[in-house]
C-alpha positions as CSV (number, residue, x, y, z in Angstrom):
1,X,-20.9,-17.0,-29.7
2,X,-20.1,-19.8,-27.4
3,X,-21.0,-19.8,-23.9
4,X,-17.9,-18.9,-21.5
5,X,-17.6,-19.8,-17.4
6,X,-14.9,-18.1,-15.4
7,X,-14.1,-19.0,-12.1
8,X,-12.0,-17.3,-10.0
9,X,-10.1,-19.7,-7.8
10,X,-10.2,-18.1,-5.0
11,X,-7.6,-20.1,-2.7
12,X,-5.0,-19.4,-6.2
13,X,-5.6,-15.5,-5.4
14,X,-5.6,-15.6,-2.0
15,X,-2.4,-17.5,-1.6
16,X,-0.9,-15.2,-4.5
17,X,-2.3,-11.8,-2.8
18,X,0.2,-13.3,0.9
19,X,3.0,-14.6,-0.8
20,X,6.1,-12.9,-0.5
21,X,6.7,-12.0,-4.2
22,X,3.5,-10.0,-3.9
23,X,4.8,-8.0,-0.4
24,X,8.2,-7.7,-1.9
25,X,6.7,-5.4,-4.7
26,X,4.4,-3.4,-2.3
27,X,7.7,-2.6,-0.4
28,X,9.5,-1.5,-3.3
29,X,6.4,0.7,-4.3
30,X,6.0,2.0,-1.0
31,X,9.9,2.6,-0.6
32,X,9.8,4.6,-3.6
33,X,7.2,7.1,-2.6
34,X,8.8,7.1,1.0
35,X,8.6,10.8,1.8
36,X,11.7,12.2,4.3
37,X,11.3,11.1,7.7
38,X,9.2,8.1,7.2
39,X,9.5,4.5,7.0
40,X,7.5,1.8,6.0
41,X,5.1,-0.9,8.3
42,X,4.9,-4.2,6.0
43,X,2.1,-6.1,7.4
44,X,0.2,-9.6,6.6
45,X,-3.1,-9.3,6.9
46,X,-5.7,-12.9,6.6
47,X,-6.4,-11.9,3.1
48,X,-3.9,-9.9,1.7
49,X,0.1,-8.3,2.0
50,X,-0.1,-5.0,3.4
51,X,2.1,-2.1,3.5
52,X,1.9,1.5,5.9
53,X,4.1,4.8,5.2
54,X,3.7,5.9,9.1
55,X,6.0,8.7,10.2
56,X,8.8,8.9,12.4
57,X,9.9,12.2,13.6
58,X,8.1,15.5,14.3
59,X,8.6,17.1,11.4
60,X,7.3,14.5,9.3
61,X,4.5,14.5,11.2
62,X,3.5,17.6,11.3
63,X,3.8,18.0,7.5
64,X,1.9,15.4,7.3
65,X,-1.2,16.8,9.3
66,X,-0.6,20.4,7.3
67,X,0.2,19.0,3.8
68,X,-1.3,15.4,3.4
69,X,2.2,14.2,2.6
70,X,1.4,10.5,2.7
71,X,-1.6,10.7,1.0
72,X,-0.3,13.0,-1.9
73,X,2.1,10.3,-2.0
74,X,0.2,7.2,-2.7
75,X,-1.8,9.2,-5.4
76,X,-4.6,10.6,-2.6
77,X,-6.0,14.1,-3.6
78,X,-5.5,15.5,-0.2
79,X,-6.9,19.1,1.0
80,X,-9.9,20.7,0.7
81,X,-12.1,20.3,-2.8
């Protein structure tokens, strides 16, 4: 078996991870798991594209701190094991 070198270029994947391609996807994920009464915080971070659910009213809030709402969302177990 021949001998095989890879080498992650890390600049490539860096510049890939902040372009906007990338951050446009993460907002369409994140807008499609948007519970009611939250919106979404896209962010660019030095690394990487970042997007937050935060909420925006009350209720949302609350049902947030009782239910784990945004965590549920993104695939989090939430609650007590």
């Amino acid at each position: 078996m021949a001998d095989f070198r890879f080498e992650l270029n890390r600049a490539g994947v860096r510049e890939l991870l902040l372009s906007q391609g990338v951050a446009d996807l993460l907002e369409d994920t994140a807008q499609g798991r948007l519970p009611p009464g939250c919106r979404t915080d896209p962010q660019a971070g030095r690394n990487r594209r970042n997007v937050r659910i935060v909420t925006e009213t009350a209720e949302a809030y609350r049902d947030n701190l009782e239910n784990n709402t945004l965590l549920k969302a993104i695939g989090g177990k939430g609650g007590s094991q």
